[in-house]
Structures are given as structure tokens and as C-alpha cells.
N, C-alpha and C positions, 0 to 999 in steps of 0.2 A: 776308611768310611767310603760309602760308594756314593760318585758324584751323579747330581740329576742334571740327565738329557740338556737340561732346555737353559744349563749356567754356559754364561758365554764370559770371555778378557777380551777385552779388546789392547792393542799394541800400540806403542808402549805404554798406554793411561790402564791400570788395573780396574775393575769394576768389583772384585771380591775378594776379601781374603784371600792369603795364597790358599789356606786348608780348606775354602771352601771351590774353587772354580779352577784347578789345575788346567793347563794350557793341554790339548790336545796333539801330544809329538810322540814320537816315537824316542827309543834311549840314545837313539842315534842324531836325536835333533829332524828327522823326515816325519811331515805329514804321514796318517793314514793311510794306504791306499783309496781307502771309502770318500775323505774326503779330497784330496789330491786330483783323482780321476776324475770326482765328481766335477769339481772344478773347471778344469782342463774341458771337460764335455761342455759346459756352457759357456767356456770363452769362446770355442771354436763352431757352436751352432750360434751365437751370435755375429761370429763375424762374415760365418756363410749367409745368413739369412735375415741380421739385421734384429731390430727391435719385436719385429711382428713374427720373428719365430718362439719367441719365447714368452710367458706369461704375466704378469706384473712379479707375482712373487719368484719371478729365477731374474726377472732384470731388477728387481732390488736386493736379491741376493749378490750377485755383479757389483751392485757399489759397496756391497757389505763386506766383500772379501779385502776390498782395500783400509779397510777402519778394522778388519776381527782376523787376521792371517793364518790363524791357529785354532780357529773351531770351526764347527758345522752350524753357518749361519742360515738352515733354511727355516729354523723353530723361528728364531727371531724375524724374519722374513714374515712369516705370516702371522703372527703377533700384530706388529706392525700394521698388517695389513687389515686385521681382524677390528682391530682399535679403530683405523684411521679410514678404510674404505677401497682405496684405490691407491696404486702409482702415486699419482700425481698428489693424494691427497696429503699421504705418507710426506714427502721431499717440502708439500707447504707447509706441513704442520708447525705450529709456532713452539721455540726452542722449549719453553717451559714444560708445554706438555709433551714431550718426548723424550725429557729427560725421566719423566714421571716411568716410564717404560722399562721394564726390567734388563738387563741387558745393553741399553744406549746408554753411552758416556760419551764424553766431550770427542771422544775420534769420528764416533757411527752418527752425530749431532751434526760435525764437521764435512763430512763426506754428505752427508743428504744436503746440507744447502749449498753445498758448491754444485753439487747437479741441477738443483734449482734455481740459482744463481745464473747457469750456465743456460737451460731451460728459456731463463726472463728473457735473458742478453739474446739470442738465437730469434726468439718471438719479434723481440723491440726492431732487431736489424730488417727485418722482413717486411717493416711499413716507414721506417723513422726515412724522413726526405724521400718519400715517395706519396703519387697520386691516391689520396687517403679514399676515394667515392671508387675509383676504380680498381683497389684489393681493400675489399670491403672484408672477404671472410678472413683475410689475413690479422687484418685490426681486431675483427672478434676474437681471434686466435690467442693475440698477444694482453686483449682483457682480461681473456678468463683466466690464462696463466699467471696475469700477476694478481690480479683478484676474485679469483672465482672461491678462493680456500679459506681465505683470511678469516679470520672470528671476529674481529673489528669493521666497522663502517670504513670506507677509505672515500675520500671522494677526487678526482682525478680529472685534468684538464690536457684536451690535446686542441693545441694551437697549430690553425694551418693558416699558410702564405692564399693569396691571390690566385696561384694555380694548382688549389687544396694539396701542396706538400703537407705533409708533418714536419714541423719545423720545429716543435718544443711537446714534450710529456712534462706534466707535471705533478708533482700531489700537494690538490689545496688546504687539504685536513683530512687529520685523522679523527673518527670519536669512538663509542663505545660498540655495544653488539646490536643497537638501534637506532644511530642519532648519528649522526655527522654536522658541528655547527657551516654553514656557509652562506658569505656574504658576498652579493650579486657585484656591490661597488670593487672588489675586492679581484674579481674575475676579470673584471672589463679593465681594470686598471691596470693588471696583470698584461692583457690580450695589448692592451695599445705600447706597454713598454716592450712588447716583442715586435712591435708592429704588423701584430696579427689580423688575417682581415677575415675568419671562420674561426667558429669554434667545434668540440664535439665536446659534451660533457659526459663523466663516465663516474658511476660508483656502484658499488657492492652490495647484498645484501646478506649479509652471513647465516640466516635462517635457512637460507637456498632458493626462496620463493623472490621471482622478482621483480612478480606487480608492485607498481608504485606504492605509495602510501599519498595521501592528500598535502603531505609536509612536501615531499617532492616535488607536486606538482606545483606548489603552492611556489617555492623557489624558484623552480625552474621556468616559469611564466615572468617571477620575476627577474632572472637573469635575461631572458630573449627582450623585455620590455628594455634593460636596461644595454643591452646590447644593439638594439635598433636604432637607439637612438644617436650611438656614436657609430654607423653605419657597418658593424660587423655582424655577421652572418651566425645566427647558433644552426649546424646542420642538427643535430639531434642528441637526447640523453640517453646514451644507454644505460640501464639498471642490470648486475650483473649478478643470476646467481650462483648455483655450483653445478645446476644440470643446461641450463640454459639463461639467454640474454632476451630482454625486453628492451627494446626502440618506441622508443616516445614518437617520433617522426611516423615509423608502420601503425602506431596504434592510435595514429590523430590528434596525439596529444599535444601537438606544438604543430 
């Protein structure tokens, strides 16, 4: 029976029947030439030319050869892509729905969030115990990566020292795909066992839009109220969504 194009195995976790998703070798145990080569061409224009030679779907085809070693994972690539949006969108996606994906099993699951993973950790290095007001677009850099994807509210606390370091990230709740519970006592009580003397407060909107809501504001007034009074500084909330960030501080909100 002839097998379709678009069946992928990933190694060693099977994703189909053997009779239906036969591994792509030759009798010999060798790759294809077709895909082999093909291969071989994108390791080595990446390594001439970096990320920005190549297009979302050949740099997640790259992480895919290490989770699928024996097929042509460029269908699955833009599936992927197709579902999920982008790059980036693809590596946030939350594990449930990508197992949903024809094709992804617990290997191609594993290989996107170690890149992601690796992603966060790379973002976080690049402000964590440094001057947070002066690499300002760096700390946006590092919000959207870890929450710009998410399908949940997230809401997130960075605590800075006296000479605005980042001295702690934190995440104070999680909720649903509109709501995050948050209590102001809760922040500040937070801020003074680190002996924090600023704060930024940071959450997500998973819709992508992310003008406040009047709950937000509604908090967030109450947290600068309840932060004044034990002399710690709110610089600003950011609201964060998948194409861009809103600052309470730029829009006069605080």
C-alpha cells in the first residue's frame, strides 16, 4: 500500500503503526539522497548566515530533524506553522495543543520546548542584575518571549534594588484566558521580603490586544496606592500582547 507524503516517525517514540508510516531509508539503512542533501544544505546555510538566512519554516525544520531523523520533515514544518502562526508561536504553543498535531509526539513536543526553554533563559540573562530603565527594550524583549504566546493570563512581578537592578522575576498568579486573580497586599509583601525598593509589574493578554481592561486599572492603582505607602516605587505595568506591549507609565495611566 502507498504511504502518504505527509506520515512522519519520529525516533525512537513511533507515532503510527508500523504498516502505516514506514521510516524513510534506504535497504541499505542510508537516508535518501532527497532528503540527506537536503539537510546538509540547511545546516550549512545556517551556519554561514545565522538565523536570518533562513525562513521560520527551514529553522523549525532544524529542530525537527533532531526529534524525526528519518523523514522529510518540511510538511510537518509548515503545518505547524499553518496552525500556530510563526516561529515563535510554534516553540510557545502549549504541550496539549501540539500534541493535537498530526505528526508531533512526545520527541518533536520535547525538541520545541527545549528551544524555547532555551529562548526564555537567553532573554532573562540579558536584563536579570542589570540597570532595568536603561535596557529598557531588552526587558520588553524578555516579556514577550515568556508571555507574549501563552493562552492563559499570567501575571508577573520584577523586583528591583535601589540602583533599578533586577534582582528577582517572579510569577504571582496564574488564571484563565481573561482574569488573573491579584492581591496588592500580596505584592508589597512580596517586594519588602526581597528588600525591594521598585517595582515593574508585567502581565499578558492572550487575546493579543493589550489595552487594559478597567479590572487592571482598577488593581493597578491599587497596588501603587499600597506601595506608596511603604515607600517603594511602581515604575510601570506593562500589558503584554502577541504583536505588541502597552505601558501604563507612556499612556498616563499611573
Amino acid at each position: 500500500m502507498s504511504q502518504p507524503p505527509h506520515a512522519f516517525r519520529e525516533a525512537p517514540l513511533p507515532l503510527f503503526d508500523p504498516d502505516e508510516a514506514p521510516v524513510a531509508v534506504l535497504p541499505d539503512g542510508r537516508l535518501p539522497s532527497y532528503i540527506r542533501d537536503h539537510r546538509q544544505r540547511l545546516r550549512e546555510r545556517f551556519m554561514a548566515g545565522g538565523a536570518a538566512a533562513l525562513p521560520d519554516y527551514e529553522l523549525l525544520e532544524l529542530v525537527l530533524f533532531r526529534a524525526i531523523p528519518r523523514q522529510d520533515v518540511k510538511p510537518l514544518a509548515r503545518r505547524l506553522l499553518d496552525l500556530f502562526g510563526d516561529f515563535s508561536a510554534v516553540i510557545s504553543a502549549p504541550v496539549a495543543q501540539l500534541e493535537q498535531v498530526a505528526g508531533v509526539g512526545p520527541a518533536v513536543v520535547q525538541e520545541l520546548k527545549i528551544v524555547e526553554a532555551a529562548a526564555h533563559r537567553l532573554a532573562r540573562s540579558k536584563v536579570m542584575h542589570r540597570p532595568v530603565l536603561s535596557s529598557w527594550d531588552q526587558l520588553l524583549d524578555y516579556c514577550r518571549a515568556a508571555m507574549g504566546h501563552r493562552a492563559t493570563e499570567q501575571f508577573r512581578i520584577l523586583f528591583l534594588d535601589r540602583k533599578n537592578l533586577l534582582i528577582a522575576d517572579e510569577e504571582q498568579a496564574k488564571g484563565t484566558v481573561d482574569h488573573v486573580p491579584v492581591y496588592p497586599r500580596e505584592v508589597v509583601k512580596r517586594a519588602l521580603e526581597l528588600n525591594a525598593s521598585a517595582l515593574i509589574l508585567v502581565h499578558n493578554h492572550p487575546s493579543g490586544d493589550p489595552t487594559p481592561s478597567e479590572a487592571d486599572i482598577l488593581v493597578t492603582n491599587q497596588i501603587l496606592d499600597a506601595a506608596n505607602t511603604m515607600g517603594i516605587v511602581l515604575h510601570d505595568h506593562l500589558v503584554i500582547g502577541r504583536a505588541a506591549v502597552l505601558s501604563f507609565r507612556s499612556q498616563g495611566l499611573i
